[in-house]
N, CA, C and O atoms as a MOPAC input file, in Angstrom:
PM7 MOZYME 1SCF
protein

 N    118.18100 1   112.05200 1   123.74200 1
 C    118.04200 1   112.70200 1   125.03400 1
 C    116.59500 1   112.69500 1   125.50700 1
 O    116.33000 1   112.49900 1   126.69300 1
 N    115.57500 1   112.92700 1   124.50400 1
 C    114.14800 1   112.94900 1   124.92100 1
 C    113.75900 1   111.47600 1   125.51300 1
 O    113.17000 1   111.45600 1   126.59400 1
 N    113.98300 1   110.55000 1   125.02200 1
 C    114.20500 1   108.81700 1   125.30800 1
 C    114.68500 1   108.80600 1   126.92200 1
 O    114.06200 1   108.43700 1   127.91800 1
 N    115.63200 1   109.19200 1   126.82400 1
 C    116.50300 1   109.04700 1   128.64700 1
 C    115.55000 1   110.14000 1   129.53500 1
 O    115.42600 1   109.84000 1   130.72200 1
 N    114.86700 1   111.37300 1   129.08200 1
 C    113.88700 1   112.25700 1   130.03200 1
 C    112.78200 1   111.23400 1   129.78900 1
 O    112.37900 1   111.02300 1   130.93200 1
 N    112.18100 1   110.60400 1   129.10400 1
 C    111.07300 1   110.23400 1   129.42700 1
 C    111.15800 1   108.48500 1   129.95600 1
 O    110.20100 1   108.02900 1   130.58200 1
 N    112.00300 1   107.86700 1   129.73700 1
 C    112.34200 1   106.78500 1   130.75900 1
 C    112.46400 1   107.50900 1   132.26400 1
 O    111.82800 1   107.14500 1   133.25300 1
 N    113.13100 1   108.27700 1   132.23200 1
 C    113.26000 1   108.68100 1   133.77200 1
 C    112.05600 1   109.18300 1   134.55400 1
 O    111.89600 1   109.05400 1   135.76800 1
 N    111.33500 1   109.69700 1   133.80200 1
 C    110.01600 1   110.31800 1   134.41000 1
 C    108.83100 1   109.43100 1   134.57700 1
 O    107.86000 1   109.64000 1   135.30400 1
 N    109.06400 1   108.35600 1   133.75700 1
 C    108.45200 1   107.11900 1   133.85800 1
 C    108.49900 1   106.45100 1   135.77400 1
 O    107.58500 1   106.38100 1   136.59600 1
 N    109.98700 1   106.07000 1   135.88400 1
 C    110.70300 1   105.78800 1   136.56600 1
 C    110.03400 1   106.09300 1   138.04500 1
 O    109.67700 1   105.34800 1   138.95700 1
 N    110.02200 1   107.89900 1   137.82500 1
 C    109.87500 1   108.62900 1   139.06600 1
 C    108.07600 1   108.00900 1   139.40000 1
 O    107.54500 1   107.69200 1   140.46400 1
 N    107.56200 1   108.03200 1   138.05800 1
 C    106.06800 1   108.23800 1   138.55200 1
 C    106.01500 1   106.51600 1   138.86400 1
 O    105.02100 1   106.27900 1   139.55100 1
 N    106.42900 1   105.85900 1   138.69900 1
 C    105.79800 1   104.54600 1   139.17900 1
 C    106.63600 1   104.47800 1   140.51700 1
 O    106.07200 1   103.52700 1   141.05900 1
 N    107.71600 1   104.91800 1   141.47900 1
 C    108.09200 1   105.07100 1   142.64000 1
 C    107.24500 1   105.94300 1   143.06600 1
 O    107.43000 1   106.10600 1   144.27200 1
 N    106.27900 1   106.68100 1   142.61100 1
 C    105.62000 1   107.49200 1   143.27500 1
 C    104.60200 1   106.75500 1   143.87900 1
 O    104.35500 1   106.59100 1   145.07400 1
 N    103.96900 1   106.27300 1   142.73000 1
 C    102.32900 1   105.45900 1   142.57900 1
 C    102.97700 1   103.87300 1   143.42300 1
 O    102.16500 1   102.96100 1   143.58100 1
 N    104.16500 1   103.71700 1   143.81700 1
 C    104.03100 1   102.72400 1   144.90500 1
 C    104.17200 1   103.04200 1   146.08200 1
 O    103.67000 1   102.40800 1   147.01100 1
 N    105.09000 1   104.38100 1   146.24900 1
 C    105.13400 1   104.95300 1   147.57600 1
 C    103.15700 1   105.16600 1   148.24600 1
 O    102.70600 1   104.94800 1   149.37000 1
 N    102.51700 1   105.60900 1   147.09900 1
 C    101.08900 1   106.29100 1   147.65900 1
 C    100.63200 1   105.18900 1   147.61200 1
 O     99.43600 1   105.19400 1   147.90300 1
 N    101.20200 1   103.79600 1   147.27300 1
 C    100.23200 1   102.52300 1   147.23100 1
 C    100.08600 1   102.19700 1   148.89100 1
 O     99.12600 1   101.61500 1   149.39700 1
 N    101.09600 1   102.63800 1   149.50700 1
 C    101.63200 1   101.87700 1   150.86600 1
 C    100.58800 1   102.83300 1   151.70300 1
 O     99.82200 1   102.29700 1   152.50500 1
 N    100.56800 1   104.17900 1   151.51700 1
 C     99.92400 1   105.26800 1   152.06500 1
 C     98.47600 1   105.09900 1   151.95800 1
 O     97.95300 1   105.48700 1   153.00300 1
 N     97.47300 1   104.60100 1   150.96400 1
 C     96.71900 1   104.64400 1   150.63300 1
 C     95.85800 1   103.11800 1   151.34000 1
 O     94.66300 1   103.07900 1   151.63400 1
 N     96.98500 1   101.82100 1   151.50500 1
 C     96.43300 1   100.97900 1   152.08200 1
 C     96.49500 1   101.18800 1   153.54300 1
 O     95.76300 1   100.44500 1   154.19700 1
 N     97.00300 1   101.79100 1   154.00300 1
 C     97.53600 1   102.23500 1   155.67700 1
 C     95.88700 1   102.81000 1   156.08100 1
 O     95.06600 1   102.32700 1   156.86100 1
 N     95.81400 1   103.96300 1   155.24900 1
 C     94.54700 1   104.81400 1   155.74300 1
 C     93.57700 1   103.98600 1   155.38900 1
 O     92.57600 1   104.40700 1   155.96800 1
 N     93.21700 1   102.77200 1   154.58600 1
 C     92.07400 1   101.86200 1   154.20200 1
 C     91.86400 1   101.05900 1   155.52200 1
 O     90.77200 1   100.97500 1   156.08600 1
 N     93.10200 1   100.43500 1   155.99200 1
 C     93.06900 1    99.39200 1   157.01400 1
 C     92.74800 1   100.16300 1   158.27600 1
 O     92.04800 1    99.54800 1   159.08000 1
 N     93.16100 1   101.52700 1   158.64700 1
 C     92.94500 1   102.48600 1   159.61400 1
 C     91.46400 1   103.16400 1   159.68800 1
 O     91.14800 1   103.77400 1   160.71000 1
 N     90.66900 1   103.06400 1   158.72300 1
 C     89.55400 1   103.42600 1   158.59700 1
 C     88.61000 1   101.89900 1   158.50400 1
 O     87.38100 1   101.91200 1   158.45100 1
 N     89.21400 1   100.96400 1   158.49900 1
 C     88.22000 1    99.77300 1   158.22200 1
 C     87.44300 1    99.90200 1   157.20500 1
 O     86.29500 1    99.45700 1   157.19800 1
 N     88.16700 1   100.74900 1   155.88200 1
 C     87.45800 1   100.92000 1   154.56800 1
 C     87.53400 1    99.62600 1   153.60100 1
 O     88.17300 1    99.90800 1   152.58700 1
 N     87.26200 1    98.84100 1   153.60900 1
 C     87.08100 1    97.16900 1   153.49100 1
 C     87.24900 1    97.53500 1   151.49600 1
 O     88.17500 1    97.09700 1   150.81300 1
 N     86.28200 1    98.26600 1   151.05200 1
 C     85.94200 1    98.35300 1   149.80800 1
 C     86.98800 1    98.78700 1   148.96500 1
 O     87.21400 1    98.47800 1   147.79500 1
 N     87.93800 1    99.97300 1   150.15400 1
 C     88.99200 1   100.73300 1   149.59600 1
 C     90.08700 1    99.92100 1   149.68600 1
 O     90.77600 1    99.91700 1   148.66600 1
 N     90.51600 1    99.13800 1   150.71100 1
 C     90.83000 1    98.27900 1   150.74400 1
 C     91.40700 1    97.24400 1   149.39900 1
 O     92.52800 1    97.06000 1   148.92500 1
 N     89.83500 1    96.61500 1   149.02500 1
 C     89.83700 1    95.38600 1   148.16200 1
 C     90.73500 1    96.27600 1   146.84500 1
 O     91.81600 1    95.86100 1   146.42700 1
 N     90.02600 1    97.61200 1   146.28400 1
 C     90.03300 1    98.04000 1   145.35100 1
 C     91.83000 1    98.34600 1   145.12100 1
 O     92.31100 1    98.97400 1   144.17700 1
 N     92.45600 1    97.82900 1   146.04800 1
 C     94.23500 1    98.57300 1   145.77200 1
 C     94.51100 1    96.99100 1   144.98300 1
 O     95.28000 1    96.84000 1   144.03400 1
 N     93.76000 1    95.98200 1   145.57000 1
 C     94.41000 1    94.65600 1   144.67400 1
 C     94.36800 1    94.62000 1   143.37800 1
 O     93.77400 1    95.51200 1   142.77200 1
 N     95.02900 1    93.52100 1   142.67200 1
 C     95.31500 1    93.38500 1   141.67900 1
 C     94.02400 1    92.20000 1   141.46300 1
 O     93.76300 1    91.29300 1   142.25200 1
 N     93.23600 1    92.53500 1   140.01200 1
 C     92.13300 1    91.91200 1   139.40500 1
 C     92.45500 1    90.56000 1   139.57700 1
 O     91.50400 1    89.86200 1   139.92600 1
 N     94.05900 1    89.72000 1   139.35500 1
 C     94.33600 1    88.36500 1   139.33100 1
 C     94.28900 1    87.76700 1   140.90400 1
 O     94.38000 1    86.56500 1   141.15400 1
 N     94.11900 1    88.90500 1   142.00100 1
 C     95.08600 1    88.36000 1   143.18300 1
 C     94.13700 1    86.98600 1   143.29900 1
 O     93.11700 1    86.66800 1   142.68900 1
 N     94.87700 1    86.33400 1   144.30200 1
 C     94.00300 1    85.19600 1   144.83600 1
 C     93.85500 1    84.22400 1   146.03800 1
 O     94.30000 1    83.10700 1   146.30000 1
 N     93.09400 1    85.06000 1   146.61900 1
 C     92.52500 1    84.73400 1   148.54500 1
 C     91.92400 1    83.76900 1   148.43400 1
 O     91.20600 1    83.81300 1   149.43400 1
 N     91.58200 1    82.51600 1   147.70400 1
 C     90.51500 1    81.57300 1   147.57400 1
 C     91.46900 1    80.44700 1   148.42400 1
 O     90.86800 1    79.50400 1   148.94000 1
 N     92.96000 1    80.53100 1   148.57800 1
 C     93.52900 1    79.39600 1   149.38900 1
 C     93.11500 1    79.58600 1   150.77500 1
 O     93.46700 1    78.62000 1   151.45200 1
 N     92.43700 1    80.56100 1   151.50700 1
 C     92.20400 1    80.93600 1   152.78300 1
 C     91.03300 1    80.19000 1   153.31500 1
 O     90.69200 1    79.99200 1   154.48100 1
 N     90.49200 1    79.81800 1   152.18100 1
 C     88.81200 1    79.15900 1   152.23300 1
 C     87.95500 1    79.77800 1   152.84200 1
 O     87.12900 1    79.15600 1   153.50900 1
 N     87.93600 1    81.05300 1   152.77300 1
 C     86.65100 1    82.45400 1   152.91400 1
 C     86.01300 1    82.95000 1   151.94100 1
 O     84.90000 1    83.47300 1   151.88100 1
 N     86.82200 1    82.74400 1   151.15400 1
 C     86.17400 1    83.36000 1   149.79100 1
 C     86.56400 1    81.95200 1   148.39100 1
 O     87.40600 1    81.05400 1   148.35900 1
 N     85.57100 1    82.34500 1   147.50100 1
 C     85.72400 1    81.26600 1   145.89600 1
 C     86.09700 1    82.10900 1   144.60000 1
 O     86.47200 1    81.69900 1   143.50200 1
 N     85.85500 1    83.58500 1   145.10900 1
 C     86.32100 1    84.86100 1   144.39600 1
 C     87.77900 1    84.97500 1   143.85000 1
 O     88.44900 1    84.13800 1   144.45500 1
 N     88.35300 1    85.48700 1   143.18500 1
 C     89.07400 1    86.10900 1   142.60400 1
 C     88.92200 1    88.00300 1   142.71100 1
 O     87.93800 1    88.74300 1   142.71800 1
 N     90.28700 1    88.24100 1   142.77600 1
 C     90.58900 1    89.71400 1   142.55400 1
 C     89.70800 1    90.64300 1   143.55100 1
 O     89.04300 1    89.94600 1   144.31700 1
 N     89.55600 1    91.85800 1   143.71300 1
 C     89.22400 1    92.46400 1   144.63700 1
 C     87.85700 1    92.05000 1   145.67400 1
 O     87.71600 1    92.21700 1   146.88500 1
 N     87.05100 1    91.51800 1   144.76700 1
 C     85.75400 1    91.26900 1   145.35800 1
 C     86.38400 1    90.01200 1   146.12100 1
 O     85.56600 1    89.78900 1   147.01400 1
 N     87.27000 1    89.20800 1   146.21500 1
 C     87.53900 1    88.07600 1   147.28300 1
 C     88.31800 1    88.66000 1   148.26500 1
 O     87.97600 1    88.40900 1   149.42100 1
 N     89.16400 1    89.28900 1   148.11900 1
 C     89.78700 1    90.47100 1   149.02900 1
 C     88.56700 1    90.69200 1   150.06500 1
 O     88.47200 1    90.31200 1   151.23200 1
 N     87.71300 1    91.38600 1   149.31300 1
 C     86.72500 1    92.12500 1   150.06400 1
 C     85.61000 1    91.18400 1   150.91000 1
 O     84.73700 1    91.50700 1   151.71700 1
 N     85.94000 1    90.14500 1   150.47900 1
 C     85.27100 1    89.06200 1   151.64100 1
 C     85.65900 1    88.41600 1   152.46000 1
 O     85.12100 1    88.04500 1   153.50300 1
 N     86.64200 1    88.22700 1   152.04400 1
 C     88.57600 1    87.77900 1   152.94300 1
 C     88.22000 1    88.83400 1   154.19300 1
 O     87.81200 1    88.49500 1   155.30400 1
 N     88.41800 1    89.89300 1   153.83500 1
 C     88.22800 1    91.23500 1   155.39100 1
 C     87.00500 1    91.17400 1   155.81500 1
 O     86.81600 1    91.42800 1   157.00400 1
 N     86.07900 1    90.88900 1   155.12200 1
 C     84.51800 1    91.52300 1   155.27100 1
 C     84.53200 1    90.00000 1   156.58100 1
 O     84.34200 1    90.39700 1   157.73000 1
 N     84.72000 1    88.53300 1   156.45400 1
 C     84.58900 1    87.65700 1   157.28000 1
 C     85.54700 1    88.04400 1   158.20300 1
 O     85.72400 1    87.38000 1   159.22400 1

């Protein structure tokens, strides 16, 4: 029973932490917080096909917007 409460609570908190992911990039892009922004990506992402940036992971993000 402790197994099935703590899968479930698992569950809840990562629907949480994506619901506030959506919330958290809304107010970044609404504030033109560029930094806050980069910092929601994932370390692997990769904006270098855009040809703005040669970066990887947030810091190319953050030049991706910053141009």
């Amino acid at each position: 029973m402790d197994e099935d409460i703590l899968q479930r609570l698992n569950r809840v908190e990562a629907q949480l932490a994506i619901q506030q992911l959506a919330t958290r990039y809304a107010r970044a892009v609404d504030a033109r917080d560029i930094e806050g922004l980069s910092a929601l990506y994932s370390p692997t992402c990769d904006y270098t096909r855009f040809g703005l940036t040669d970066k990887l992971g947030p810091a190319g993000v953050y030049e991706m917007f910053d141009s």
